[in-house]
C-alpha positions in Angstrom: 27.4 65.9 56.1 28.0 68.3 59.3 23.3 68.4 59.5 23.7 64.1 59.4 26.9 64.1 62.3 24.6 66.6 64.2 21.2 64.5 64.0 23.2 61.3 64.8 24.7 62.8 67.8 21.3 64.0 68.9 19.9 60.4 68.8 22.4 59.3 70.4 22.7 61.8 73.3 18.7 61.4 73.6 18.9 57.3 73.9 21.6 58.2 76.5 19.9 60.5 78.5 17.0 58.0 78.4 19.1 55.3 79.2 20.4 56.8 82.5 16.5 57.7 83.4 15.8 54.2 83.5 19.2 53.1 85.0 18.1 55.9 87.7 14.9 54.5 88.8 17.1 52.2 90.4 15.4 48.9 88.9 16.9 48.7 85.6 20.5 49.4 83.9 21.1 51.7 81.3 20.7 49.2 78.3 17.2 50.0 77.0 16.4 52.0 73.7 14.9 54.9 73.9 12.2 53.5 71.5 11.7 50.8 74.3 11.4 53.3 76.6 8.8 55.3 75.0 7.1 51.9 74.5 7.3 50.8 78.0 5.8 54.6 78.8 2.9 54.3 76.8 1.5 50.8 78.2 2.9 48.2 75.7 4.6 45.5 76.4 8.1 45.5 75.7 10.0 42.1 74.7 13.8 41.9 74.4 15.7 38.6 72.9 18.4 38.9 75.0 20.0 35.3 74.4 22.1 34.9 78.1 21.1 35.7 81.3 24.0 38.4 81.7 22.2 40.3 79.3 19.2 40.9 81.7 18.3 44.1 82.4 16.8 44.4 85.8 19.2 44.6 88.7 19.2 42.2 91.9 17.0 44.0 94.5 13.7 45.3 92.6 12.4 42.4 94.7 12.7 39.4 96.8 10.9 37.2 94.0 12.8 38.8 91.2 15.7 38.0 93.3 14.5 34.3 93.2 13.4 34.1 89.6 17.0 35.5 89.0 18.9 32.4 90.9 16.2 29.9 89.8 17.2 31.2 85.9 20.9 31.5 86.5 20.7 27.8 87.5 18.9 26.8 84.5 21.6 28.8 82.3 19.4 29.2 79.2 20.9 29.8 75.9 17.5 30.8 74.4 16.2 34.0 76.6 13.8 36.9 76.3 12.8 39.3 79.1 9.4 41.1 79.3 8.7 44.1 81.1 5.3 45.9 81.4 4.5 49.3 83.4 1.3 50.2 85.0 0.7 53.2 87.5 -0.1 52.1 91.1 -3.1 54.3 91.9 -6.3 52.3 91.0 -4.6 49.3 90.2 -4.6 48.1 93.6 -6.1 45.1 93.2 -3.2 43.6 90.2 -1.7 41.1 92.8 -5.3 38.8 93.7 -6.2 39.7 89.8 -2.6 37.9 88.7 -2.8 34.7 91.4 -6.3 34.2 89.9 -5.3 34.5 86.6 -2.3 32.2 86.3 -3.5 29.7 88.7 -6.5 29.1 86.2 -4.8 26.4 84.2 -7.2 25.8 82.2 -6.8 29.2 80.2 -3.8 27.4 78.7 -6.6 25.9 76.7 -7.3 29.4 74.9 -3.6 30.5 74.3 -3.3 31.2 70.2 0.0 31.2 68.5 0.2 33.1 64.8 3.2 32.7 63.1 3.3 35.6 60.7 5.7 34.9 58.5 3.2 31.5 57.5 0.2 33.3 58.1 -1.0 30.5 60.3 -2.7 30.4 63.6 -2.7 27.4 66.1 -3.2 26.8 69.6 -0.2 27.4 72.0 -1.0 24.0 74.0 -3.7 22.0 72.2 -3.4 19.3 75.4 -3.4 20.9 79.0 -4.7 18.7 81.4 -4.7 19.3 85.3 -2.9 16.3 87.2 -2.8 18.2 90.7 -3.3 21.6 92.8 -1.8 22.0 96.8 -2.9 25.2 98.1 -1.5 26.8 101.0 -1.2 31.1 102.6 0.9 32.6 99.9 1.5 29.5 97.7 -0.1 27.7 95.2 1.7 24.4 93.4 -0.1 23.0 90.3 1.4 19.6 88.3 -0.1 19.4 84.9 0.3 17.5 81.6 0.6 19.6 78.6 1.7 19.3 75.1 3.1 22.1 72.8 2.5 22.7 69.1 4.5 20.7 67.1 7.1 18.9 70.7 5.8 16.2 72.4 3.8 15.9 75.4 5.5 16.6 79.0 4.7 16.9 82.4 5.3 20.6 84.4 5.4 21.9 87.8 4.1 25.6 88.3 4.5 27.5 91.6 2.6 30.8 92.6 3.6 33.1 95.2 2.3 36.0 95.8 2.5 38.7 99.6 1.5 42.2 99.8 2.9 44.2 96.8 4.5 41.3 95.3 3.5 38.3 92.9 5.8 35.4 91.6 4.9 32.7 89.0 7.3 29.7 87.7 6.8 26.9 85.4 9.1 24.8 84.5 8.7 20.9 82.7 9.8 18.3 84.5 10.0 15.8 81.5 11.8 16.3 78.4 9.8 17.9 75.4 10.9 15.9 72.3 10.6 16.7 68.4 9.4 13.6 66.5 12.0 11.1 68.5 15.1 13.4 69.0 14.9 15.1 72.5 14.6 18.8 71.9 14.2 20.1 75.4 15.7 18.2 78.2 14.0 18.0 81.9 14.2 21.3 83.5 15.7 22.7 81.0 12.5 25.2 80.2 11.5 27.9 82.3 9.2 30.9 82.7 9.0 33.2 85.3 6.7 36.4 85.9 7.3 38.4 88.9 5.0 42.0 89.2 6.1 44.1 91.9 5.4 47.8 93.3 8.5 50.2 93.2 7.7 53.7 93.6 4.6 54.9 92.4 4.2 52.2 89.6 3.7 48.4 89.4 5.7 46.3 87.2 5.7 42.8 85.1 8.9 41.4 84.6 9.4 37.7 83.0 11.6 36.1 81.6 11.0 32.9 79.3 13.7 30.4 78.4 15.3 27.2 77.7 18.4 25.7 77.4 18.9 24.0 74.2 21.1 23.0 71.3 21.8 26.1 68.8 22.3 24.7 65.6 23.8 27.5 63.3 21.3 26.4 60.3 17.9 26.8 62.1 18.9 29.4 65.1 17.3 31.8 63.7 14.1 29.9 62.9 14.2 28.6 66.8 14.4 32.7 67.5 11.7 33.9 66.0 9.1 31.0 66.5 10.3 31.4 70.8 9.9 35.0 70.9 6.9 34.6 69.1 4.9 32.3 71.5 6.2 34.2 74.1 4.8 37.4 73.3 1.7 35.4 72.3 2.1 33.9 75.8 2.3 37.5 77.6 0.1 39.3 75.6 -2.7 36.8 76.0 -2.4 37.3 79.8 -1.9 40.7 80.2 -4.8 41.1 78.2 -6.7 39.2 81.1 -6.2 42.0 83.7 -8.2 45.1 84.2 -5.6 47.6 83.9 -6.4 51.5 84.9 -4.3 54.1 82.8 -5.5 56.9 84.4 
């Protein structure tokens, strides 16, 4: 009993320690596993269903778009939330700002996006309809309307914005008509939201996002809604990330 107490405390004491190394870096607070820490270490991507935007990790300041994204979410108040971070070093990666506005402001890779559900064992495309309605381009911004429909919701107009300076790169989309389910509305206008922000602090760039929407949360089928959200996000970030050419070393 006294060897299980002692290997319990050490856990414990080791996800604190980790903890406050992340809460130190001055970015994040001290919330994060020490299993997501390792995870974030070692290059993956690191998704956390964190429900409420009070839950976030990241702290006002990493950077003036995060500080945006932040507001833009908090207005929005989602009640369906996950928060994505990915770590890179700085050194040869250089070039991760002009790689990420060329990236996202390719709508047309929407096209390509894959959702698996796992627990079905069935694959589909993220947005089987993406059509581009409009693009304004001006220094440091980039506004794209498009039609798009989701699998299995309705079709619906969206608004993305890119914005990107020198260390610093800011993505949002957000629809600007309601997504319905068959004829009930499921998602009301403006009421779904994703933001990617990747910024340089220290000697390091980051990804942070955030993915949400603010809908009804029926006790029967929340945890269905959970797991098919997290999962298109994740499908969402991976297939992007997978886009950049990322140095390790």
């Amino acid at each position: 009993m006294k060897k299980i107490l002692l290997l319990a405390f050490c856990l414990a004491s080791a996800q604190f320690v980790f903890s406050q190394e992340m809460a130190n870096e001055g970015i994040f607070d001290s919330t994060w596993s020490a299993e997501e820490i390792e995870s974030l270490e070692r290059g993956e991507i690191v998704i956390r269903n964190i429900a409420r935007m009070k839950r976030r990790s990241i702290k006002n300041g990493a950077s003036p778009f995060v500080d945006e994204m932040i507001r833009d979410f908090e207005e929005v108040n989602p009640n369906y939330l996950a928060e994505i971070i990915y770590k890179m070093p700085a050194e040869k990666n250089e070039s991760v700002i002009d790689q990420a506005v060329d990236i996202f402001s390719d709508i047309s890779l929407y096209s390509e996006i894959v959702y698996t559900d796992e627990k079905k064992d069935k694959s589909t495309l993220l947005f089987p309809l993406v059509e581009l309605k409009e693009r304004e381009d001006s220094p440091g911004k980039i506004r794209i309307a498009s039609h798009l429909r989701m699998d299995m919701l309705s079709e619906y107009d969206s608004e993305l914005v890119i914005k990107s300076a020198d260390d610093d790169f800011f993505f949002e989309q957000r629809n600007t008509t309601a997504l319905k389910w068959r004829s009930i509305t499921a998602v009301g206008a403006q009421k779904m939201v994703a933001g990617i922000c990747c910024f340089k602090y220290e000697d390091s760039y980051y990804v942070y996002a955030l993915g949400g929407i603010r809908a009804p949360r029926i006790p029967l089928v929340m945890g269905e809604i959970d797991r098919q959200f997290l999962g298109r996000i994740e499908d969402f970030t991976v297939f992007y990330i997978d886009r950049f050419e990322i140095s390790r070393h």
